[in-house]
ZALORO-255683 format. One record per residue: residue in three letters; residue number from 1; x, y, z negated of N, C-alpha, C in turn. Coordinates in nm, 4 decimals. Last residue first. Layout:
N
- r|k|nc1|nc2|nc3|cac1|cac2|cac3|cc1|cc2|cc3
- ALA|NUM|X|Y|Z|X|Y|Z|X|Y|Z
...
This chain:
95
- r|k|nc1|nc2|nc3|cac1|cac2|cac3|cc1|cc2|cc3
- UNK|95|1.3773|-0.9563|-1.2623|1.5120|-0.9907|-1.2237|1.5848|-1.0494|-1.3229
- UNK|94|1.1727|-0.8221|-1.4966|1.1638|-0.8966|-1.3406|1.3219|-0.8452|-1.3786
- UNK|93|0.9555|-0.8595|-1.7906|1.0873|-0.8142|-1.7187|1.1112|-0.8987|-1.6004
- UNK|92|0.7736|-0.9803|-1.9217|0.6911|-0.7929|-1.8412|0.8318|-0.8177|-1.7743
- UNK|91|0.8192|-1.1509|-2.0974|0.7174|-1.1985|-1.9506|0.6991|-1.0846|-1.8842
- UNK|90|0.9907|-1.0711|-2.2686|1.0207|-1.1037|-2.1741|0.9472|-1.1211|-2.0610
- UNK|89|0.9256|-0.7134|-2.4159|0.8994|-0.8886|-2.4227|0.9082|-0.8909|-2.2463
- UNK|88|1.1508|-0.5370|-2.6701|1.0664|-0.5265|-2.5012|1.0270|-0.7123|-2.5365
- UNK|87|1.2833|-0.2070|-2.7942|1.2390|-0.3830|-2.7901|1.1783|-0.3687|-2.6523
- UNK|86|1.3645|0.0317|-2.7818|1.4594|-0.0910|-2.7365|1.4280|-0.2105|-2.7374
- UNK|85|1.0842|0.1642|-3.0071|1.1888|0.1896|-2.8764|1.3480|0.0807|-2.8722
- UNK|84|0.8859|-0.0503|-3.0673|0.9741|0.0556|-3.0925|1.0470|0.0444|-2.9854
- UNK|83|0.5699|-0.1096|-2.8494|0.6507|-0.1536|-2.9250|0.7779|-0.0224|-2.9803
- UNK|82|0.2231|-0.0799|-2.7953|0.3190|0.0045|-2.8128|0.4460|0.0115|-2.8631
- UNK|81|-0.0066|-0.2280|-2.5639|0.0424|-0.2222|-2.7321|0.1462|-0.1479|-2.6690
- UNK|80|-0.3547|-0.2286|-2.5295|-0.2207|-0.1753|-2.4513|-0.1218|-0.1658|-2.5951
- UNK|79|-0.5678|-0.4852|-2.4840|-0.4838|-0.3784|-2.5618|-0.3829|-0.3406|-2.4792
- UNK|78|-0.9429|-0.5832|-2.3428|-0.8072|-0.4941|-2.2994|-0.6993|-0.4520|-2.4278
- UNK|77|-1.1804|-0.7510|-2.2773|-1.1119|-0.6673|-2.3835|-1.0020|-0.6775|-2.3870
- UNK|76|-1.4336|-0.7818|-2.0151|-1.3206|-0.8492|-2.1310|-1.2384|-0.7701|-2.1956
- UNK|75|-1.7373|-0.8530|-1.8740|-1.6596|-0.8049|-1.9139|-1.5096|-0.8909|-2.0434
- UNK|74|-1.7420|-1.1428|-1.5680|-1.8053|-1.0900|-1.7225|-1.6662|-1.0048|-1.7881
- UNK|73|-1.9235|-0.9996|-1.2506|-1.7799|-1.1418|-1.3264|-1.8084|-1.0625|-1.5140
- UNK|72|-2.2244|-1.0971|-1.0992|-2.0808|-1.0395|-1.2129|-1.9792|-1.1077|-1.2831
- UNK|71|-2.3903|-1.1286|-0.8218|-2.3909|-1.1619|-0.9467|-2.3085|-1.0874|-1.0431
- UNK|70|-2.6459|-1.2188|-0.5734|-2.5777|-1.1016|-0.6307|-2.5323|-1.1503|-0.8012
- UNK|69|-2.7390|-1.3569|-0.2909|-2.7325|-1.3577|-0.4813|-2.6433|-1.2858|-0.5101
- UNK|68|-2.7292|-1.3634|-0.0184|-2.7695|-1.3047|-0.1068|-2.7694|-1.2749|-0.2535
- UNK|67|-2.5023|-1.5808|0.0469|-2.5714|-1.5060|0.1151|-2.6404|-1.3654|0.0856
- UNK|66|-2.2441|-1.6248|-0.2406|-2.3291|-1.6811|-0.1240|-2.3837|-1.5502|-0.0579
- UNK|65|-2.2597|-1.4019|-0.4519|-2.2490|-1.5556|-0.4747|-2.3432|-1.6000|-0.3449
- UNK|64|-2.0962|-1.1218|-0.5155|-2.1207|-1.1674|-0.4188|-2.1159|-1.3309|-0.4262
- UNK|63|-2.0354|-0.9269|-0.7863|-1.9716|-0.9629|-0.6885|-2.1040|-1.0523|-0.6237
- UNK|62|-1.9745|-0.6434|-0.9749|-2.0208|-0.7057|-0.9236|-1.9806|-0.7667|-0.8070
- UNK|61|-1.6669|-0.6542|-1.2842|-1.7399|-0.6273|-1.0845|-1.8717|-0.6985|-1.0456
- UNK|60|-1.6973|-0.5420|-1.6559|-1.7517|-0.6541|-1.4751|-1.7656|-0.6020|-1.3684
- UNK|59|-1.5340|-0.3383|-1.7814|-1.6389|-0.3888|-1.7383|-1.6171|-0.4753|-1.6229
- UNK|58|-1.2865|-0.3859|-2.0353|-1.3148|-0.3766|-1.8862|-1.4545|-0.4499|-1.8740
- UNK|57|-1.2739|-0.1879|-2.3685|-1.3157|-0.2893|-2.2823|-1.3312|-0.2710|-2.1333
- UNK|56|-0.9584|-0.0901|-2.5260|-1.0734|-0.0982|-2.4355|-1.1174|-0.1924|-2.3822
- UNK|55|-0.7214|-0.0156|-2.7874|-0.7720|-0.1299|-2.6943|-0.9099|-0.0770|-2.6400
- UNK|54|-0.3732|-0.0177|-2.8670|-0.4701|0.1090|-2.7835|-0.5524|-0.0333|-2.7211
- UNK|53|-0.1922|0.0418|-3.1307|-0.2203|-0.1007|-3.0283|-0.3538|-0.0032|-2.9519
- UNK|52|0.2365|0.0936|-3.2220|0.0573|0.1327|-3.1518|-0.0065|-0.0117|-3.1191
- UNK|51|0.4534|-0.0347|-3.2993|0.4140|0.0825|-3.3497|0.2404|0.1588|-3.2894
- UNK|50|0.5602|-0.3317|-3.3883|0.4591|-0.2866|-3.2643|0.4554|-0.1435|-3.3629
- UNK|49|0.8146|-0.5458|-3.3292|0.8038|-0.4697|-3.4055|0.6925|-0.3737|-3.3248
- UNK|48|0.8762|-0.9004|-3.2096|0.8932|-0.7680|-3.1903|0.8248|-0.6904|-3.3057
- UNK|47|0.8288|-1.1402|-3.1708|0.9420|-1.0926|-3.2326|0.9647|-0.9694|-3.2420
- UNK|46|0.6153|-1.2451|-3.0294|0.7478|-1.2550|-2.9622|0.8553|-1.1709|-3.0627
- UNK|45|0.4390|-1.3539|-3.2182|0.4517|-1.4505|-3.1292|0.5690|-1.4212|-3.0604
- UNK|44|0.4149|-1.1851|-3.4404|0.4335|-1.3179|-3.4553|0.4681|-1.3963|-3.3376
- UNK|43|0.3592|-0.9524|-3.2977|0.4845|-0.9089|-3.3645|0.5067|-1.0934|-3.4018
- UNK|42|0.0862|-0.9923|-3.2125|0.1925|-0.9735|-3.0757|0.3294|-0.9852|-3.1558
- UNK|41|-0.0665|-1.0592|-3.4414|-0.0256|-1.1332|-3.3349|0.0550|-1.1354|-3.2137
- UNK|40|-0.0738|-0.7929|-3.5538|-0.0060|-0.9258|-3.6029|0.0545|-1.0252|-3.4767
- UNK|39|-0.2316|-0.6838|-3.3458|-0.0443|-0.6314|-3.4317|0.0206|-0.7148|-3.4653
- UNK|38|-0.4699|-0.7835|-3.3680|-0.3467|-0.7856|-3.2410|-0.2213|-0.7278|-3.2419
- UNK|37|-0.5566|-0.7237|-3.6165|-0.5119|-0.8634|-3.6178|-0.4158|-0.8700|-3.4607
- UNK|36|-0.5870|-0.4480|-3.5930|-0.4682|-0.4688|-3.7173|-0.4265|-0.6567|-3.6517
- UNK|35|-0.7824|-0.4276|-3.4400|-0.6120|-0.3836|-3.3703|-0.5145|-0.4483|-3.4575
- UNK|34|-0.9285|-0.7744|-3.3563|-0.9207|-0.5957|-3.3581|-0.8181|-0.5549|-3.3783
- UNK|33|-1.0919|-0.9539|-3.1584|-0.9762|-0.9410|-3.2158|-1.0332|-0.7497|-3.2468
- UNK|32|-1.3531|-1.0174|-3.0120|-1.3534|-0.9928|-3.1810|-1.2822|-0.9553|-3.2512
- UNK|31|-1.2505|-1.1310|-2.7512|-1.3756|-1.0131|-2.7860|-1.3619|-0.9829|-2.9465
- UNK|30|-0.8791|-1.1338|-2.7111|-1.0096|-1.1896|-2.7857|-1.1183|-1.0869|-2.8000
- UNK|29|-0.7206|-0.9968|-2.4737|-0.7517|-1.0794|-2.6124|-0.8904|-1.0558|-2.6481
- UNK|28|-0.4950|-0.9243|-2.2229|-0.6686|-0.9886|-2.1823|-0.6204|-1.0042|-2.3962
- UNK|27|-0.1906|-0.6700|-2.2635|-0.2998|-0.8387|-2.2717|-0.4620|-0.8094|-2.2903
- UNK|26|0.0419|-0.5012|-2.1743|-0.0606|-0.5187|-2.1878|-0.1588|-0.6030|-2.1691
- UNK|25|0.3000|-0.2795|-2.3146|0.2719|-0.3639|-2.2612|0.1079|-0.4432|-2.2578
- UNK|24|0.5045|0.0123|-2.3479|0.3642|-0.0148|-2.3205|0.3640|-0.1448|-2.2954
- UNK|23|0.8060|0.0836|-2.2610|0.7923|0.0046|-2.3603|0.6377|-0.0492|-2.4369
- UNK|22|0.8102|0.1852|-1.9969|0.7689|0.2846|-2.0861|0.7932|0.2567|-2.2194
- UNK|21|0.8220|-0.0619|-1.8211|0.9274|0.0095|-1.8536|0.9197|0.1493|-2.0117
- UNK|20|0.5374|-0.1083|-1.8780|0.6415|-0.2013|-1.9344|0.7485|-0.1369|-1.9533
- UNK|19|0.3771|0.0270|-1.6853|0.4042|0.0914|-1.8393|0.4731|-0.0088|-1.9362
- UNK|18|0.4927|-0.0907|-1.4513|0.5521|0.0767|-1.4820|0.5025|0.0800|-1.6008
- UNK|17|0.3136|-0.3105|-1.5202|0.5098|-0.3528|-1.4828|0.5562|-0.2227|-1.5102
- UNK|16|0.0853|-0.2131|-1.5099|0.1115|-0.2877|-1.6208|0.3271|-0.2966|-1.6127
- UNK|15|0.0754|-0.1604|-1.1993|0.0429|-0.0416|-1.3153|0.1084|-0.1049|-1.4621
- UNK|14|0.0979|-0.3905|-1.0920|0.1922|-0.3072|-1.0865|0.2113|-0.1795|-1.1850
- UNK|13|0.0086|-0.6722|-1.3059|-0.0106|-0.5836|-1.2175|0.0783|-0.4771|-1.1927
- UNK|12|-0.0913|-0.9077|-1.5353|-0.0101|-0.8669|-1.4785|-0.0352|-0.7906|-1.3725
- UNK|11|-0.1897|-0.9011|-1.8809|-0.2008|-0.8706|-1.7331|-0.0989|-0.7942|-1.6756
- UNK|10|-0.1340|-1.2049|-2.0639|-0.0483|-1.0807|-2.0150|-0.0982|-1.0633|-1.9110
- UNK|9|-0.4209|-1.3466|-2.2312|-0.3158|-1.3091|-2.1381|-0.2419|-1.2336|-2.1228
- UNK|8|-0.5324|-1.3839|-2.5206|-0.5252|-1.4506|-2.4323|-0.4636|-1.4563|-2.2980
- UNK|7|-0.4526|-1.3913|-2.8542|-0.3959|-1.3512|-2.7195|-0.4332|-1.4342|-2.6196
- UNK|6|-0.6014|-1.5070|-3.0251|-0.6156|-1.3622|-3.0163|-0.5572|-1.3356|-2.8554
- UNK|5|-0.4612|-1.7775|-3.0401|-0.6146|-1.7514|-3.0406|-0.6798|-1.5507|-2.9524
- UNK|4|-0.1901|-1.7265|-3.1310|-0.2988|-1.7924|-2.9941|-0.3861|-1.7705|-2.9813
- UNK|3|-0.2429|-1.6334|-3.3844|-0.2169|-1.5883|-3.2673|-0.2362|-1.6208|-3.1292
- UNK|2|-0.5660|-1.7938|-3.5191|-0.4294|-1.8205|-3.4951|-0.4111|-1.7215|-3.3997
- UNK|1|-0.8427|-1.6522|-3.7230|-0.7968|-1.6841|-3.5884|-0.6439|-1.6923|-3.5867
C-alpha cells in the first residue's frame, strides 16, 4: 500500500485540536494498515519523526433511514500518533 493509501483523513474536532497541542495527532486509516506501516506513512508524507502510533477501532452509530428503517454508519480505524517533541503537522495548526 502507498502512503496515500494508508491515510485516509485528519480528524478534525476539538478534542483532536487539544491533543495537537500535546504533539498527539489523529487520522481515519486504512482497515488493514497497522502501526509499523502508519509510521511510515505519517513520517513520508509530512516530514516528521513519529515516536508512538496508538490505534482503535470506532464503532458505528446507529442511525435513522426514513420513517422506520433503522440502519448504521460503518465502523473505521482510528491512530493517534505521537511525534518528537517540536515537530508538529500543519493541517492540526489554526491561525
Amino acid at each position: 500500500m502507498d502512503a496515500t493509501d494508508i491515510i485516509v483523513r485528519p480528524v478534525v474536532s476539538e478534542k483532536t485540536f487539544d491533543l495537537a497541542g500535546e504533539g498527539r495527532f489523529t487520522f481515519e486509516v486504512a482497515a488493514r494498515a497497522n502501526k509499523i506501516q502508519i509510521r511510515e506513512a505519517i513520517e513520508k508524507l509530512f516530514n516528521v519523526h513519529v515516536t508512538a502510533v496508538n490505534t482503535m477501532w470506532v464503532q458505528g452509530k446507529s442511525r435513522r433511514l426514513g420513517r422506520l428503517k433503522a440502519g448504521r454508519t460503518p465502523k473505521w480505524k482510528k491512530a493517534i500518533v505521537t511525534l518528537v517533541a517540536g515537530e508538529s503537522i500543519p493541517i492540526f495548526e489554526t491561525g
